[in-house]
C-alpha positions as CSV (number, residue, x, y, z in Angstrom):
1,X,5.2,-58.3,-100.8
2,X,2.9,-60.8,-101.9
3,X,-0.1,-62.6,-100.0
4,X,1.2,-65.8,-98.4
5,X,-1.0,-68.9,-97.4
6,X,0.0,-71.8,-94.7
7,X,-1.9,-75.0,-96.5
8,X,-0.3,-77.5,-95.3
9,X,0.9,-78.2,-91.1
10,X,1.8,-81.4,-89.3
11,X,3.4,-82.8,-85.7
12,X,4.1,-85.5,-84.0
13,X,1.7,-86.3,-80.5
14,X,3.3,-85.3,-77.7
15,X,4.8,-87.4,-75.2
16,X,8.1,-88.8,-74.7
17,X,8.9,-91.1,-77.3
18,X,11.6,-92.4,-75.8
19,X,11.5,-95.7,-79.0
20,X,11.8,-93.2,-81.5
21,X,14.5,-90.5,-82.6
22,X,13.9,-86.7,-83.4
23,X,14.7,-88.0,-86.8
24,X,11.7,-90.3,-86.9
25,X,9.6,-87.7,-85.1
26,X,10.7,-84.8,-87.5
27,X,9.8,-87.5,-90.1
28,X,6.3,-88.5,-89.2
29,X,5.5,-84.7,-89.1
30,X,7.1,-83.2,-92.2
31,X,4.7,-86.7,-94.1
32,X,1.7,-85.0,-92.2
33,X,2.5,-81.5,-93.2
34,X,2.9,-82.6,-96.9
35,X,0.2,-84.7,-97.1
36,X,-2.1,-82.0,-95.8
37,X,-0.8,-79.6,-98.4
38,X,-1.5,-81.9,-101.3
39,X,2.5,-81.4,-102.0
40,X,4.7,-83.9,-103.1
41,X,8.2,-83.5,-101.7
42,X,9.8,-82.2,-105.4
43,X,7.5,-79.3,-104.7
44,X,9.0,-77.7,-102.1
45,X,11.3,-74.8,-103.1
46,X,13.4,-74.0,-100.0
47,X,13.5,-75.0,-96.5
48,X,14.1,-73.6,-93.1
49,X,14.8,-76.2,-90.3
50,X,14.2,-74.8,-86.3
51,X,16.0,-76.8,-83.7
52,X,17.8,-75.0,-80.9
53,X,18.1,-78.5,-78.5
54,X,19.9,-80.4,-81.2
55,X,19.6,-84.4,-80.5
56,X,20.0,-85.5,-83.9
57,X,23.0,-87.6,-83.5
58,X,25.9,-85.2,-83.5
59,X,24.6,-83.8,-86.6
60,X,22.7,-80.7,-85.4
61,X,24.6,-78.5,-88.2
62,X,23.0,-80.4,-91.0
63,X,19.8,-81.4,-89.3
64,X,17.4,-79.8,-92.4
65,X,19.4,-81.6,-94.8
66,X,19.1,-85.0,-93.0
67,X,15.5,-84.8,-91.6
68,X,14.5,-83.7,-95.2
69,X,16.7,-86.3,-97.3
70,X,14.3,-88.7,-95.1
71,X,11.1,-87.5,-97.2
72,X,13.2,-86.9,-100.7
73,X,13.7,-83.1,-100.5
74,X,17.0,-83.0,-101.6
75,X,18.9,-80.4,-104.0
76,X,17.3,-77.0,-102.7
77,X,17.9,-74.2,-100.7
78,X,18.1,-75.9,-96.5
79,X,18.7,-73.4,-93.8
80,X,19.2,-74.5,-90.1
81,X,17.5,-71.5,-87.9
82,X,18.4,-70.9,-84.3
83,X,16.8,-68.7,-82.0
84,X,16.3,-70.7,-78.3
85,X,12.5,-71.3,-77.5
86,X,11.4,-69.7,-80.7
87,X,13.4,-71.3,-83.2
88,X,10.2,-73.3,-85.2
89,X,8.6,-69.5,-85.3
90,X,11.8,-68.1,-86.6
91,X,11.9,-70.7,-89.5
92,X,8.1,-70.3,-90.1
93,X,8.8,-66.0,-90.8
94,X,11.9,-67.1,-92.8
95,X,9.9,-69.5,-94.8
96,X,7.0,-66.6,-94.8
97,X,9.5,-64.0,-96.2
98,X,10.6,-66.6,-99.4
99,X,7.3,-66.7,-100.7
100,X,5.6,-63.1,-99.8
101,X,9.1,-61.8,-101.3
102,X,8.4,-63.6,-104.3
103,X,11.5,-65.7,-104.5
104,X,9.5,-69.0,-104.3
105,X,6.8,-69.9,-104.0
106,X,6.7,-72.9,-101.8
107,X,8.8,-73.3,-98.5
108,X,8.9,-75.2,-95.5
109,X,9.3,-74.5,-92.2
110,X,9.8,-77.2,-89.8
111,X,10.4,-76.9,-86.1
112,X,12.1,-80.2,-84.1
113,X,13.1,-80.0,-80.6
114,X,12.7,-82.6,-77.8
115,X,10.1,-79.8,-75.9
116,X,9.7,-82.7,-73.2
117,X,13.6,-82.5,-72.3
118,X,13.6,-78.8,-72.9
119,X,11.0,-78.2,-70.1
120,X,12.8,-80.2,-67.6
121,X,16.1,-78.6,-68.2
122,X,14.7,-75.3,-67.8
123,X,13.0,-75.6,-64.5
124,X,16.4,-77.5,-63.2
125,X,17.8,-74.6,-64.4
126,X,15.2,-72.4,-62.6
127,X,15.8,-74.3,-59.1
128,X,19.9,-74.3,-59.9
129,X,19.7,-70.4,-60.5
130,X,17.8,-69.6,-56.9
131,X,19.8,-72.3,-54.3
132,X,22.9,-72.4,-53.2
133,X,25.8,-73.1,-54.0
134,X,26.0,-71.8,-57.6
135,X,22.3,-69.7,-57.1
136,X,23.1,-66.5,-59.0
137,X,19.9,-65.2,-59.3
138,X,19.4,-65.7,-55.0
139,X,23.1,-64.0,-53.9
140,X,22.3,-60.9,-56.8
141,X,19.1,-60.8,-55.2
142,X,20.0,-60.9,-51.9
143,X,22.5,-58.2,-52.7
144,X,20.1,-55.9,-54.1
145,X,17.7,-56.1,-51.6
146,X,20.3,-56.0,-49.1
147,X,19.1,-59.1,-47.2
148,X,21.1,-62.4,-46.0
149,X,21.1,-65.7,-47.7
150,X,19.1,-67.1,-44.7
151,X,16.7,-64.0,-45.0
152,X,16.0,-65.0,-48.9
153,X,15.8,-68.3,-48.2
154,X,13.0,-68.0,-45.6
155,X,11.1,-66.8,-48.1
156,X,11.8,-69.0,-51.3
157,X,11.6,-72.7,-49.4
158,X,7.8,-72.4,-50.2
159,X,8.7,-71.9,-54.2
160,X,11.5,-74.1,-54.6
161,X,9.2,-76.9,-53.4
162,X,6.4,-75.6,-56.0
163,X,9.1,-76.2,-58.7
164,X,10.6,-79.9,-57.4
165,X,6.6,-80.3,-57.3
166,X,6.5,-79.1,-60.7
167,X,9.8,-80.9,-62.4
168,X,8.6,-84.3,-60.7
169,X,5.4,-83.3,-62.6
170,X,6.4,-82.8,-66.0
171,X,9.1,-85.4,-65.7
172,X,6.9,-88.6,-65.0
173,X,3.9,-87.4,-66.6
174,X,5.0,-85.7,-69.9
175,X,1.4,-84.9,-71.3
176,X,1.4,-81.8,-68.9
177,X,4.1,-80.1,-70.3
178,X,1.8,-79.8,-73.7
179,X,-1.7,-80.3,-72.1
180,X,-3.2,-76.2,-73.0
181,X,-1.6,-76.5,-76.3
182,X,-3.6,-79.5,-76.9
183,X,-6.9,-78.1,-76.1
184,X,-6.4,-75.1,-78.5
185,X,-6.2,-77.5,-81.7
């Protein structure tokens, strides 16, 4: 394996965005990455697209090959990766593993996924999986511990109103969701 440099990233600011498309978005960040590489878009040798929320339209199959046309990558290598939350990090080691493999030598990984609407559907998902009536997680609980519904629900008022607190949060003020990242760049 051969030594592998990043030179070149880019995103989009977070927020919701709710003028633009995750076409436009993906856009805007594949110009940054590019443009911070010193890479013109001919240069690039394969691609690996992440995007596990889809939103492109009905086209989440091909949505490498139409956020890439956008910039004039065309005619090389596109893969669309999927692995849930870490589907940008998956395409990054693919994109990693072309060039230390020596098979190219420049790749691109790209990650695009509405993060905003991924938050809120996973703590709906959170409260869905721990109330009643569907509440998986509270009757396999309940069963385990061998205590009643109204026993496990004493107990978990307090934290399902911590997470309505928290998806009312991250719902009407979208910043929050991406506010630690921020302070890391």
């Amino acid at each position: 394996m051969r030594e592998v440099a990043v030179i070149g990233v880019g995103m989009t600011q977070f927020g919701k965005h709710t003028d633009r498309t995750i076409r436009e978005l993906g856009e805007e960040a594949l110009w940054a990455a590019l443009t911070d590489a010193g890479v013109a878009p001919k240069d690039v040798q394969v691609a690996y697209v992440g995007n596990a929320l889809g939103r492109l339209s009905g086209q989440e199959m091909i949505a490498g090959q139409i956020l890439l046309r956008e910039v004039g990558i065309t005619s090389i290598p596109i893969t669309r990766v999927e692995d849930a939350c870490a589907s940008a990090s998956f395409a990054f080691r693919e994109s990693w593993l072309s060039v230390a493999s020596g098979l190219y030598d420049v790749a691109m990984a790209v990650g695009v996924d509405p993060i905003h609407f991924g938050i809120i559907i996973t703590v709906n998902l959170t409260i869905g999986m721990i109330t009643p009536p569907v509440g998986v997680v509270l009757f396999v609980t309940a069963a385990i511990a061998k205590l009643s519904i109204r026993e496990m629900m004493r107990d978990l008022v307090p934290m399902i109103a911590i997470l309505v607190g928290v998806l009312a949060l991250v719902t009407y003020w979208p910043g929050l969701v991406m506010f630690i990242p921020n302070l890391l760049r």
